[in-house]
Rosetta silent file (secondary structure, phi, psi, omega in degrees, C-alpha in Angstrom):
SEQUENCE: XXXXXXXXXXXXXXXXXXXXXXXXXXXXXXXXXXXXXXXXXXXXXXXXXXXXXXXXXXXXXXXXXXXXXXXXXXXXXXXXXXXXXXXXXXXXXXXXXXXXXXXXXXXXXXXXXXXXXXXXXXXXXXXXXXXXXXXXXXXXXXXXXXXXXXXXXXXXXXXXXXXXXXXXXXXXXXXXXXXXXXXXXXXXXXXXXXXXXXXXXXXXXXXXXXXXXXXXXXXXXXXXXXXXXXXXXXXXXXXXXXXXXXXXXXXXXXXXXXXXXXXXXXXXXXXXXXXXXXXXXXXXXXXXXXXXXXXXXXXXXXXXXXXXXX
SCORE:     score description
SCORE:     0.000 S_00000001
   1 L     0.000  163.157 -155.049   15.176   -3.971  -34.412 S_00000001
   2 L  -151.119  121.390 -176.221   12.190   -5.618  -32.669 S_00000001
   3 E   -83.009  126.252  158.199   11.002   -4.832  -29.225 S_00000001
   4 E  -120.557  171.738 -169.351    9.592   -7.147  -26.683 S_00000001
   5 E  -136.103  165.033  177.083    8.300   -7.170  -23.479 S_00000001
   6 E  -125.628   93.013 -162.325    8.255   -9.918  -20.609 S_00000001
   7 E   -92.753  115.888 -159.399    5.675   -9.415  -17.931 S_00000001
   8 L  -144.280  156.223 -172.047    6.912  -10.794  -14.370 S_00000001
   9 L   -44.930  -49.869  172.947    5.434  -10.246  -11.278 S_00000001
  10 L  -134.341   32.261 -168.533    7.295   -7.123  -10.838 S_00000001
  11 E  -166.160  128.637  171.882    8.582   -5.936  -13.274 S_00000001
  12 E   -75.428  159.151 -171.502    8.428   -5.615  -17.347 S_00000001
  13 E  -133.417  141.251 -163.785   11.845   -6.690  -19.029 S_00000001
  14 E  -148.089  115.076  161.731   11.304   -4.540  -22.643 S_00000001
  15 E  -121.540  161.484  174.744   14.137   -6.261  -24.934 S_00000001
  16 E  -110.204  128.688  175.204   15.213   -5.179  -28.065 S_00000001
  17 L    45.728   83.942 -162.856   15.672   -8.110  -30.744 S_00000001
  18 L    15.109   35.724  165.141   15.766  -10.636  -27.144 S_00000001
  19 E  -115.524  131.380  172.520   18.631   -8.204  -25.307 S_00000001
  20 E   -27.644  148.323  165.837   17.941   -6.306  -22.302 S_00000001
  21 E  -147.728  -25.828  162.376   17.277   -2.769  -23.147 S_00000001
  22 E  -164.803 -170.907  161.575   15.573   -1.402  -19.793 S_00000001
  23 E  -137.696  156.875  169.471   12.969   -2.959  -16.896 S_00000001
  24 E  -116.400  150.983 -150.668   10.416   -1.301  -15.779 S_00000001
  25 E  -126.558  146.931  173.325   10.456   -2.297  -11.744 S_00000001
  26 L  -156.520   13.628 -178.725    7.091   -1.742   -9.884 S_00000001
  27 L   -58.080  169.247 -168.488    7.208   -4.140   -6.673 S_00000001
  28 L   -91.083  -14.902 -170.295    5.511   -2.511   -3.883 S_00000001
  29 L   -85.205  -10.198  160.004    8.742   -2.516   -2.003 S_00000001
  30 L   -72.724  162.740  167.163   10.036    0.713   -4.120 S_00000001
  31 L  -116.485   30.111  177.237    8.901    3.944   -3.268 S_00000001
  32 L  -171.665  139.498  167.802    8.190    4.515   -7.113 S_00000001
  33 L   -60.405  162.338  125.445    8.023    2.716  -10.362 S_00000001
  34 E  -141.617 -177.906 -138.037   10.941    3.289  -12.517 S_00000001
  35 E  -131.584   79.346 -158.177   12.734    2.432  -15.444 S_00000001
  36 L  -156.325  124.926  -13.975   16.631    0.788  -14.305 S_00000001
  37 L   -78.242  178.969  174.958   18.476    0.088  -16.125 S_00000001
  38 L  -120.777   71.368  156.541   17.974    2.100  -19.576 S_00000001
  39 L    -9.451  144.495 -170.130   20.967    0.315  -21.638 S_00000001
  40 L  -129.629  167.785 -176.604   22.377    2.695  -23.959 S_00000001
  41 L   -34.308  -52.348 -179.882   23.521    2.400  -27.548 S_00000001
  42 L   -86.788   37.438 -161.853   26.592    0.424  -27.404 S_00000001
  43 L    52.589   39.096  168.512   25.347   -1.818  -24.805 S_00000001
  44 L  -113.309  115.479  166.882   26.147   -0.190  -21.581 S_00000001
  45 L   -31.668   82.042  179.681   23.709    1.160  -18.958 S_00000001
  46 L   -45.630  -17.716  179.216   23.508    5.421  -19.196 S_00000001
  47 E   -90.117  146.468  161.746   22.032    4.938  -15.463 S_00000001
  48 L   -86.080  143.967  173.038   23.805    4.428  -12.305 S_00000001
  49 L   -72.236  -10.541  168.347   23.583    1.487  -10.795 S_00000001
  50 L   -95.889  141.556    7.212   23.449    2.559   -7.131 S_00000001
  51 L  -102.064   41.367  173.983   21.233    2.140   -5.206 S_00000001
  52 L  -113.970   -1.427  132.549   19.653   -0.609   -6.617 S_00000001
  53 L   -47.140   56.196 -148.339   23.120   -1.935   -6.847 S_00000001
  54 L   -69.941   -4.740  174.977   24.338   -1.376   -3.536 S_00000001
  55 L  -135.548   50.283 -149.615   27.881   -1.788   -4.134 S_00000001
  56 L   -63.192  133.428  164.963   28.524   -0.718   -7.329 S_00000001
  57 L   -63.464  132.693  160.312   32.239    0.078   -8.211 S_00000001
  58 L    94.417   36.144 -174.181   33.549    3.455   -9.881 S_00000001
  59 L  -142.509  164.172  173.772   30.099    5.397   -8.978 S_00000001
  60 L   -94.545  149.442  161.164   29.079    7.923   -6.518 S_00000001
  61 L  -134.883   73.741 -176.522   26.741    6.921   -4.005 S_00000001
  62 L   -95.236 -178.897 -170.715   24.745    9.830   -3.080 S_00000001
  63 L     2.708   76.656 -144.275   21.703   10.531   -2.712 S_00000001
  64 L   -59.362  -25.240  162.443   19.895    6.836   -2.989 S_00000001
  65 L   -59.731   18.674  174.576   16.931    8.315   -3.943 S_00000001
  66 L   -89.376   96.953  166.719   18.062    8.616   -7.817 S_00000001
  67 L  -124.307   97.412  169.659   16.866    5.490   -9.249 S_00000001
  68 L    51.107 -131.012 -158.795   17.269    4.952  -12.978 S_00000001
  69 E  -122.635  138.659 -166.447   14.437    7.272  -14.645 S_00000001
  70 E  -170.762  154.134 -163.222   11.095    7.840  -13.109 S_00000001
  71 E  -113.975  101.827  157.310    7.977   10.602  -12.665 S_00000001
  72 E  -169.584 -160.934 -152.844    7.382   12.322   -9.210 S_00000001
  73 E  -147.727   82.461 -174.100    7.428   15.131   -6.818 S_00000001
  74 L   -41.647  -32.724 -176.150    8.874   16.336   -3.688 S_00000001
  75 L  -142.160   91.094 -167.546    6.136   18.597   -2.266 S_00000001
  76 E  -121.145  117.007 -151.012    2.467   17.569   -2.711 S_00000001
  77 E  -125.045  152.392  152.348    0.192   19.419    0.218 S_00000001
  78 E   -82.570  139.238  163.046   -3.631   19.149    1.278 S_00000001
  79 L   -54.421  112.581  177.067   -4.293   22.761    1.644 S_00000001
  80 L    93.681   -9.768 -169.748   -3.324   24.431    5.076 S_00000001
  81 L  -130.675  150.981  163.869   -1.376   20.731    6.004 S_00000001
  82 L   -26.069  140.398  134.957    2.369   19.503    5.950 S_00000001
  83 L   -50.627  140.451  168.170    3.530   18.170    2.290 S_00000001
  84 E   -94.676  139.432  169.772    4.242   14.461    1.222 S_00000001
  85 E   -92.082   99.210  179.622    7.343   13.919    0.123 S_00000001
  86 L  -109.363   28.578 -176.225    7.480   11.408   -2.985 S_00000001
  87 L   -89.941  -64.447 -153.443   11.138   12.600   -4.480 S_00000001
  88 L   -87.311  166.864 -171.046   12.901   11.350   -1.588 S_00000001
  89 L   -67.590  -65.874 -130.938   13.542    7.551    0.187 S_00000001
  90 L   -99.719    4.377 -138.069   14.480    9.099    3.448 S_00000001
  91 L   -81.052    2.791 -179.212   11.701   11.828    4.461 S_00000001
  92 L    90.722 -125.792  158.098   10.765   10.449    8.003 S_00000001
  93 L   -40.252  -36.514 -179.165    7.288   11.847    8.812 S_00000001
  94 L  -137.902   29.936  176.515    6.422   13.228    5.360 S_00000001
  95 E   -73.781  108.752  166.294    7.522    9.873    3.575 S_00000001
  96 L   -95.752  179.590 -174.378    5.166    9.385    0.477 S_00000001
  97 E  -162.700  141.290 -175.234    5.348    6.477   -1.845 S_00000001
  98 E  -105.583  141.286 -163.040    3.837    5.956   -5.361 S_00000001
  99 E  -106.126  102.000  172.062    2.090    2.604   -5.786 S_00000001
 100 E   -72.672  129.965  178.021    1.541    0.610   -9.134 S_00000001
 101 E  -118.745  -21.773 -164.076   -1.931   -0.557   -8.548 S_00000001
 102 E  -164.960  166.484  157.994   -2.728   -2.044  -12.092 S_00000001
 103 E   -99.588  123.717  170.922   -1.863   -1.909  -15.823 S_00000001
 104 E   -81.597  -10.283 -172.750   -4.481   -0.170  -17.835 S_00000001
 105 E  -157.862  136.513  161.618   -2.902   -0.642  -21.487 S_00000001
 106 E    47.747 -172.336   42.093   -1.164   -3.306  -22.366 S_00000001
 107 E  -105.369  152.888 -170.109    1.915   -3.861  -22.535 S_00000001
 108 E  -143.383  144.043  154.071    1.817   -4.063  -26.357 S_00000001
 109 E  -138.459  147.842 -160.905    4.343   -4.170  -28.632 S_00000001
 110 L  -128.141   50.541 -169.095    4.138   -3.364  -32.663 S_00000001
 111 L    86.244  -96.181 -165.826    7.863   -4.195  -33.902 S_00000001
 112 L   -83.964   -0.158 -153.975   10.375   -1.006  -32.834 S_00000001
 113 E  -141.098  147.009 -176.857    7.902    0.508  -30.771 S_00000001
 114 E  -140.138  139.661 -168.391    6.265   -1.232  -26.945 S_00000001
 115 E  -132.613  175.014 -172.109    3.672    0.808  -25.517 S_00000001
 116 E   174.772  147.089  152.190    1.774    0.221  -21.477 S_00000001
 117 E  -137.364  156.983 -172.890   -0.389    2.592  -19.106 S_00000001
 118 E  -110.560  102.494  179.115   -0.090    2.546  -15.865 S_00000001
 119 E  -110.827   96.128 -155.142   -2.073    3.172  -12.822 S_00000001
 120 E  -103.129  114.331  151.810   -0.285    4.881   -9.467 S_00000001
 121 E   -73.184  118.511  171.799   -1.744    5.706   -6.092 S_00000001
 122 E   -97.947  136.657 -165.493    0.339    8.427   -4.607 S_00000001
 123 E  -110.313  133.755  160.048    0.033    7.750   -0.807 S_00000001
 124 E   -59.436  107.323 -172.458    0.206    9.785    2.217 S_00000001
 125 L   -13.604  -75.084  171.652    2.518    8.522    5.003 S_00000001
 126 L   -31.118  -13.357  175.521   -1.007    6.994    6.364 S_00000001
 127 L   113.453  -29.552 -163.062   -1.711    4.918    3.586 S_00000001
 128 E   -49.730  151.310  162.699   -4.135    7.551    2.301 S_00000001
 129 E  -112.469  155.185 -171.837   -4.764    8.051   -1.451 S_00000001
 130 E  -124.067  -25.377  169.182   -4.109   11.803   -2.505 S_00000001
 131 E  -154.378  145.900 -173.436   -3.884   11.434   -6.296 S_00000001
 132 E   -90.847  122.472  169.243   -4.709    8.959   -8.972 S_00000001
 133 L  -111.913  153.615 -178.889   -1.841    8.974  -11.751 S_00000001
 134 L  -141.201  125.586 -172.948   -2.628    7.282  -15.117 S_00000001
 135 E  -123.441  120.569 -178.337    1.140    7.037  -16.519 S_00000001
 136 E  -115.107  120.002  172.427    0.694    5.918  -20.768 S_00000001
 137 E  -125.411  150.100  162.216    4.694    5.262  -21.809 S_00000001
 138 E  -124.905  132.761 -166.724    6.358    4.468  -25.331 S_00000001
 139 E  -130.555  116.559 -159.608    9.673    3.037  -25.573 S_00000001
 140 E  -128.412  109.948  155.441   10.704    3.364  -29.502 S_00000001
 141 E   -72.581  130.500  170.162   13.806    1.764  -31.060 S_00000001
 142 L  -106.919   10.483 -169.214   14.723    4.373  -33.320 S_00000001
 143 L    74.615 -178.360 -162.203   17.956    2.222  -35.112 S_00000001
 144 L    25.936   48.762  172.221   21.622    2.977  -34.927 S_00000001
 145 L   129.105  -71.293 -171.790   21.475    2.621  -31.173 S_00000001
 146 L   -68.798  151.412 -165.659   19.287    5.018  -30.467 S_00000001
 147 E  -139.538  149.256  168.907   15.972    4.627  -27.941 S_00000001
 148 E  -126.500  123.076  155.260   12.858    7.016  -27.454 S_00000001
 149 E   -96.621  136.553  172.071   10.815    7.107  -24.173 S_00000001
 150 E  -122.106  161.586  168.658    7.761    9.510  -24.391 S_00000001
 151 E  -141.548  150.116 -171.345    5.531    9.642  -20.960 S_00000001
 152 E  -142.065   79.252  146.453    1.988   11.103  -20.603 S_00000001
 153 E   -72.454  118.379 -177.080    1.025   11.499  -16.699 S_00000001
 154 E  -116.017  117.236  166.453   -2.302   12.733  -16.447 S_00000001
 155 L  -101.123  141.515 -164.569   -2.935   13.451  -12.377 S_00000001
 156 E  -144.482  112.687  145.981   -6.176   13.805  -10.650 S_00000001
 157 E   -36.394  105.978 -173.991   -6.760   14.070   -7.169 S_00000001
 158 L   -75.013  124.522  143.165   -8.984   11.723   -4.532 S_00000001
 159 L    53.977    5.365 -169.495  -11.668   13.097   -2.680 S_00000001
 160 L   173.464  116.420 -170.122   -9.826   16.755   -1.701 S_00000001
 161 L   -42.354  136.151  171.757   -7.885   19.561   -3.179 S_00000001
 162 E  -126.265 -177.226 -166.061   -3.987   19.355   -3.566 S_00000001
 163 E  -148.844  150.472  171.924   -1.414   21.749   -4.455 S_00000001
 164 E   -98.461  107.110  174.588    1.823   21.013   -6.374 S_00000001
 165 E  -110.353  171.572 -162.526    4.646   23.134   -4.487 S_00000001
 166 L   -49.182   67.995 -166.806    7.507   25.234   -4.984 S_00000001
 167 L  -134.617  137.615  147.787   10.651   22.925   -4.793 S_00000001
 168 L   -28.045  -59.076  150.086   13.354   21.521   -6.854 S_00000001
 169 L     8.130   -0.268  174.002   12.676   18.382   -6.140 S_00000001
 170 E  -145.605  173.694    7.135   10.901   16.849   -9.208 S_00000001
 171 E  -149.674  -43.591 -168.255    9.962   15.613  -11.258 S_00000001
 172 E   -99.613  128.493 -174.573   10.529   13.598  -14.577 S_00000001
 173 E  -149.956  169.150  168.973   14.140   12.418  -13.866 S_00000001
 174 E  -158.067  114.000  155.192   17.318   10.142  -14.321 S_00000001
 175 L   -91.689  124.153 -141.678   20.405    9.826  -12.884 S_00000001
 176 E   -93.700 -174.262 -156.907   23.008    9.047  -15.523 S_00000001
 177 L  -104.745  150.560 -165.714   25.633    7.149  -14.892 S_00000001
 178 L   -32.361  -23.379 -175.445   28.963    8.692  -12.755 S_00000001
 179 L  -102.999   32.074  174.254   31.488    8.601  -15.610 S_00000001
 180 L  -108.397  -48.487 -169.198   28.773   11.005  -17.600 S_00000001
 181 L   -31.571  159.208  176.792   28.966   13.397  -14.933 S_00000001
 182 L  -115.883    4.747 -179.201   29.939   16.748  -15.548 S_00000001
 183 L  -105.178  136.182  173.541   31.344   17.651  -12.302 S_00000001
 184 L  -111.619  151.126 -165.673   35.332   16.912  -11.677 S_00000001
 185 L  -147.366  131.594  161.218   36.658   15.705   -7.993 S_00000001
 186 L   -22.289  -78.854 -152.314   40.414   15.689   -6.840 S_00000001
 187 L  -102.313  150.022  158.677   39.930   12.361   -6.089 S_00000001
 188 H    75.426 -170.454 -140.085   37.409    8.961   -6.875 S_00000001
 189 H   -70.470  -15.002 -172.265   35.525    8.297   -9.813 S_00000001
 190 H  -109.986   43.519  156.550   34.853   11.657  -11.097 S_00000001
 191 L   -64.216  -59.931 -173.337   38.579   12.153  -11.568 S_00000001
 192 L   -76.830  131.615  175.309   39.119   10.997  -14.600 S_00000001
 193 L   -59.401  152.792  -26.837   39.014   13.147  -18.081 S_00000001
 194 L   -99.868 -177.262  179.763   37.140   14.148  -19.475 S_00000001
 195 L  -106.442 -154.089 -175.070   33.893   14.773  -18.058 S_00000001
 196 L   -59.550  141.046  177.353   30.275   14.959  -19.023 S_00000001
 197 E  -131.559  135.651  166.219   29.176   18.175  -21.045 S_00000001
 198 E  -106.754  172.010 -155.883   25.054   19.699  -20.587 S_00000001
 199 E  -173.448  143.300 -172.586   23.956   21.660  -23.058 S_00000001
 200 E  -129.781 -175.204  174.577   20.625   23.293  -24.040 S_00000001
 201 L   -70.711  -17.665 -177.722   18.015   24.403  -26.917 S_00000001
 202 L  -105.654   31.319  177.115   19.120   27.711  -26.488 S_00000001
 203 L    82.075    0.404 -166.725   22.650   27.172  -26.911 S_00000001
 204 L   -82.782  128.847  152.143   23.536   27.347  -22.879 S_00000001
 205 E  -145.927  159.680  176.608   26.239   24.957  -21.635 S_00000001
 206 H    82.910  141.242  154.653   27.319   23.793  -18.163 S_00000001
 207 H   -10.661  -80.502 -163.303   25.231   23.480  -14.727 S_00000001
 208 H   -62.421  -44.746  168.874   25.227   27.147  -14.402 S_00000001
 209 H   -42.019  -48.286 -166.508   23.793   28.009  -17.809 S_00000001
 210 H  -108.738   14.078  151.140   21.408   25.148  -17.483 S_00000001
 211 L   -98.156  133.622  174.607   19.868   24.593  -14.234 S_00000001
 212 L    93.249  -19.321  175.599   16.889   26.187  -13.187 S_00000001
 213 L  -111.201  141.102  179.801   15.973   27.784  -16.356 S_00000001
 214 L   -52.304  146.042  174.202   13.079   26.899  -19.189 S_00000001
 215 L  -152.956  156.882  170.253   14.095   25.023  -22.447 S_00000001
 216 L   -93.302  -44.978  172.466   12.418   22.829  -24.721 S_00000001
 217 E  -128.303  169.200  162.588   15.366   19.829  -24.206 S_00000001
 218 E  -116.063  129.155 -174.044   18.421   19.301  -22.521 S_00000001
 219 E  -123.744  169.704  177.657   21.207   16.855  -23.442 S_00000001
 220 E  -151.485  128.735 -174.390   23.611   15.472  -21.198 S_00000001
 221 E  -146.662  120.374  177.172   26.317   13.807  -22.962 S_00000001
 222 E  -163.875 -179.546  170.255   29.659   12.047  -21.644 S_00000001
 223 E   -56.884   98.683 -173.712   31.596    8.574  -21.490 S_00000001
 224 E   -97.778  133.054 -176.266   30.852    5.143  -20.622 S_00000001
 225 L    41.257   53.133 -163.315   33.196    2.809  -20.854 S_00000001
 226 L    40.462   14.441  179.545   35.419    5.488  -22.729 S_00000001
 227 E   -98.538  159.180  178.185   32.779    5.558  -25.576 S_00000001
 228 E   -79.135   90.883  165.964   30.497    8.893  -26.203 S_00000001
 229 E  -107.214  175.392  162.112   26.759    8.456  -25.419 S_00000001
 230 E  -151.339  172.339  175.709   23.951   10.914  -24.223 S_00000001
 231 E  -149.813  151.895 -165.201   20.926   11.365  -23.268 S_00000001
 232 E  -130.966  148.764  169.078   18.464   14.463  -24.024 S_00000001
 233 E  -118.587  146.904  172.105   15.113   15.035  -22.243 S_00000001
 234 E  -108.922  132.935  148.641   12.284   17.005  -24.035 S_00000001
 235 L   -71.466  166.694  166.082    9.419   19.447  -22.583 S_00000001
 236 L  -126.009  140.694 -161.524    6.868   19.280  -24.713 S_00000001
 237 L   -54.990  -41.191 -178.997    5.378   22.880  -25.597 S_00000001
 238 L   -75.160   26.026  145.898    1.404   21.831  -24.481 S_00000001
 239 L   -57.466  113.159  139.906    3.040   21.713  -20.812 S_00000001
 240 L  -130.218  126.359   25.724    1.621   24.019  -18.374 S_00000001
 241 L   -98.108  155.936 -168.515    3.565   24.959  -16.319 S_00000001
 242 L   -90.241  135.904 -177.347    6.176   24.415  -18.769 S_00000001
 243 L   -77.802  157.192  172.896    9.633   22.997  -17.084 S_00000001
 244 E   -94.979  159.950 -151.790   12.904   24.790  -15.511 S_00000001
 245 E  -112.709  163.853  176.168   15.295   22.212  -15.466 S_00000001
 246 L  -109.780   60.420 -174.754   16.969   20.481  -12.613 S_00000001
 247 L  -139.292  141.786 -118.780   20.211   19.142  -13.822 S_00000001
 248 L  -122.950  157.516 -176.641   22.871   18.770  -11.982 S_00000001
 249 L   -88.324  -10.520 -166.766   26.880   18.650  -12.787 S_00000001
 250 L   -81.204  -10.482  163.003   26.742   15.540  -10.087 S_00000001
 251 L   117.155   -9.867  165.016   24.682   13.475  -12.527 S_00000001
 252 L   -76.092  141.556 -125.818   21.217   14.440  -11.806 S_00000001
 253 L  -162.577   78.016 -149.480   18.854   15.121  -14.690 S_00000001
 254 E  -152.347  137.964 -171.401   15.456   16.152  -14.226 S_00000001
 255 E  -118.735   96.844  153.258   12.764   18.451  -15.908 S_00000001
 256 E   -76.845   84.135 -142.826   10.586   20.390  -13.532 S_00000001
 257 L   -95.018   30.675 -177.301    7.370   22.274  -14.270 S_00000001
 258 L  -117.550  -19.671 -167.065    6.279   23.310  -10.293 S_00000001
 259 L   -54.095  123.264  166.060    9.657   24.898   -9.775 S_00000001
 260 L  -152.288 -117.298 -166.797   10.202   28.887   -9.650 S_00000001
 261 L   -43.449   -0.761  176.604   11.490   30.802   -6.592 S_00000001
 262 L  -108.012   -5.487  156.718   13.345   27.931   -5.574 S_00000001
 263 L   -86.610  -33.217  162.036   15.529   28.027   -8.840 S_00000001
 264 L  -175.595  141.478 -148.675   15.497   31.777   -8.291 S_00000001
 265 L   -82.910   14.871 -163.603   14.456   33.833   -5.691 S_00000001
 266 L   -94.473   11.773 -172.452   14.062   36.746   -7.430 S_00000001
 267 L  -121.431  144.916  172.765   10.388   34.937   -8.833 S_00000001
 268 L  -101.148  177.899 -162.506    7.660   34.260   -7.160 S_00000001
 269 L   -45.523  164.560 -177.329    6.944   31.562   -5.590 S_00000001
 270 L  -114.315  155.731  169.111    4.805   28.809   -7.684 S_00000001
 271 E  -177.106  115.363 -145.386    2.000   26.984   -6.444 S_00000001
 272 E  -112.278  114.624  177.665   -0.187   24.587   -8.825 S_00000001
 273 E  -118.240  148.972 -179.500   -3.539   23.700   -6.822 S_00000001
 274 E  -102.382  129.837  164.970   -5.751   20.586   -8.744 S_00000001
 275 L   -89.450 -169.594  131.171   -9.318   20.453   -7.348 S_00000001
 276 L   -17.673  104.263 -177.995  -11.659   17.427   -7.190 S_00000001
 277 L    79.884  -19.366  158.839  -12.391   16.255  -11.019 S_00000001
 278 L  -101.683 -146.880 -179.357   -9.659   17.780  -12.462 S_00000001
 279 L  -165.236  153.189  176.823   -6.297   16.377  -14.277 S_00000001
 280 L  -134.703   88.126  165.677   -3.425   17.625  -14.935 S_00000001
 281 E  -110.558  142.006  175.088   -1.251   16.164  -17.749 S_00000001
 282 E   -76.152  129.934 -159.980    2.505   16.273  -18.535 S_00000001
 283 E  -115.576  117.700  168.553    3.672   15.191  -21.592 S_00000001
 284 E  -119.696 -176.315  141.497    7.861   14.515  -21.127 S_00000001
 285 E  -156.830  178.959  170.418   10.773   11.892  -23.544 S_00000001
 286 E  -140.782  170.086 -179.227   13.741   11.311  -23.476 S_00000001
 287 L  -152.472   97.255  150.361   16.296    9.933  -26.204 S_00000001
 288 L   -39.994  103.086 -162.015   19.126    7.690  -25.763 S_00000001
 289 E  -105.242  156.675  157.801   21.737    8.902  -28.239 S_00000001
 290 E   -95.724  136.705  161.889   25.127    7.632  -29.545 S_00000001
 291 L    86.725  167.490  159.181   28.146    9.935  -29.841 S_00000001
 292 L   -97.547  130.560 -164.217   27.195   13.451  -29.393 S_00000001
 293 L   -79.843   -4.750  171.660   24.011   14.217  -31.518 S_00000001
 294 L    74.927  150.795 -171.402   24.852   17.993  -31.799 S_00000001
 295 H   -63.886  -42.613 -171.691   22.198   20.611  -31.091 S_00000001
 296 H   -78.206  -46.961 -166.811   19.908   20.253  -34.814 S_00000001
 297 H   -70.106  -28.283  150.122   19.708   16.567  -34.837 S_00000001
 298 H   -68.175  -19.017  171.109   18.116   16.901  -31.171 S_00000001
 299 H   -86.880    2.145 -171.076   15.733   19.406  -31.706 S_00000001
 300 H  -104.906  -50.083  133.227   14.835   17.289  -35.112 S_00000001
 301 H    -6.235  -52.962  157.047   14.036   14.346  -32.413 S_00000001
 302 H   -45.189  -71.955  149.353   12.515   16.858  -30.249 S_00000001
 303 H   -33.735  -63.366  154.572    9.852   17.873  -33.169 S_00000001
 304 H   -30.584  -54.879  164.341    9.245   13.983  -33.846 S_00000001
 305 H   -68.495  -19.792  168.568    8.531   13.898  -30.384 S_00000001
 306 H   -88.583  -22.384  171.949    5.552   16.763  -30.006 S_00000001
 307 H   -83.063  -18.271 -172.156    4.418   15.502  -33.372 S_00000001
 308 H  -106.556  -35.939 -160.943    3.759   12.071  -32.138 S_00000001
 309 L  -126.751  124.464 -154.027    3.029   12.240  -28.922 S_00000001
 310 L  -140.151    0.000    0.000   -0.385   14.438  -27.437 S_00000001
């Protein structure tokens, strides 16, 4: 398979052999870049389509701020002042918004594999900028199906110390799509049998195993259109702080490294401060799978991914 990319005003269109396979959306009118939809093996979207869908049938339509798969942070403070909010849509007062100001790489593509950086002002309700992100992503047909994202955000503050805070809220995330879910409802879309199953490197299944606690991946695996896909996210071990994970039986999906006492309060609180001049980068991927890939064949994907990507 053979990747390509289409560069539009606001958005990249990244097809595989000339079929859709994701966009990457950056208009100024989001309140983040992301990556929606991410097509999945058999040619169905693993993302939900609301809200950039607004009326999509058979889906939940919570929380609008889940949109497709994307890199941020609920609670990013000037020392001693209120936090910006970039997780959520809705925050009022403490609304932040991540910016695409330029491409910095690319976009290139070299057959199976399309590569781009990225450069993002995260903004202060005022307009202000509080951190420079330089986001370098690879989007890898791997055959049968299967898709590799890796991301490398390396964040550096403007002009004044910030602090990364304690929250759930972040950070590298996707919300898969409602008939994935792992949560069952009397009633409405998450009705129907069976559901979604998470699962972890350390052998952990279910919400309760798997939220809130360190792993090297996660899988999330359930139906789309009555066929089996999944999708697994990787930490990568040169993380610090390394993430607890935030995924949810409700379809949220999200690897968190600022996170502690708010996953359990028995820890204490976390609190990551970046001066002036320094960076902080995160390495994450993810891997669109067919079928369920079983625990060794994701951690052999997982390895592939820490070997390749620095």
């Amino acid at each position: 398979m053979t990747l390509s990319i289409a560069h539009e005003a606001d958005q990249l269109r990244i097809l595989r052999d000339g079929r859709p396979l994701t966009n990457y959306r950056f208009a100024a009118a989001f309140f983040k870049p992301h990556f929606w939809p991410v097509i999945g093996p058999l040619g169905d979207p693993v993302t939900r389509a609301f809200p950039n869908t607004a009326d999509a049938p058979d889906e939940m339509h919570d929380h609008p701020h889940h949109r497709g798969l994307h890199f941020t942070h609920g609670e990013v403070a000037y020392p001693g002042e209120p936090f910006t909010d970039f997780w959520a849509e809705d925050a009022g007062i403490k609304q932040g918004r991540i910016l695409h100001r330029a491409f910095d790489a690319g976009p290139n593509c070299n057959g199976a594999e399309a590569t781009f950086g990225a450069v993002n002002d995260w903004l202060t309700p005022d307009g202000k900028r509080m951190l420079t992100e330089r986001a370098h992503w690879r989007i890898t047909d791997l055959g049968g199906g299967a898709t590799a994202f890796a991301l490398r955000s390396a964040l550096s503050p403007v002009h004044r110390s910030i602090s990364f805070l304690d929250t759930k809220e972040g950070s590298f995330a996707i919300r898969v799509a409602t008939s994935m879910d792992e949560q069952k409802d009397e009633t409405g879309p998450r009705s129907k049998d069976p559901r979604g199953v998470i699962s972890n490197s350390l052998g952990k299944a279910g919400e309760k195993e798997c939220w809130g606690r360190p792993a090297d991946w996660v899988d999330y695996t359930g139906l789309v259109n009555g066929r089996k896909v999944g999708v697994a996210m990787f930490d990568h071990p040169d993380n610090r702080p390394r993430a607890k994970w935030h995924v949810r039986g409700y379809g949220l999906f999200a690897a968190n490294p600022f996170g502690s006492r708010c996953f359990n309060p028995e820890h204490p609180a976390a609190e990551l401060k970046l001066d002036p001049g320094q960076t902080l980068t995160l390495r994450y991927g993810l891997l669109v799978h067919p079928g369920d890939a079983g625990k060794e064949r994701i951690a052999h994907h997982h390895a592939d991914f820490v070997r390749t990507w620095s």
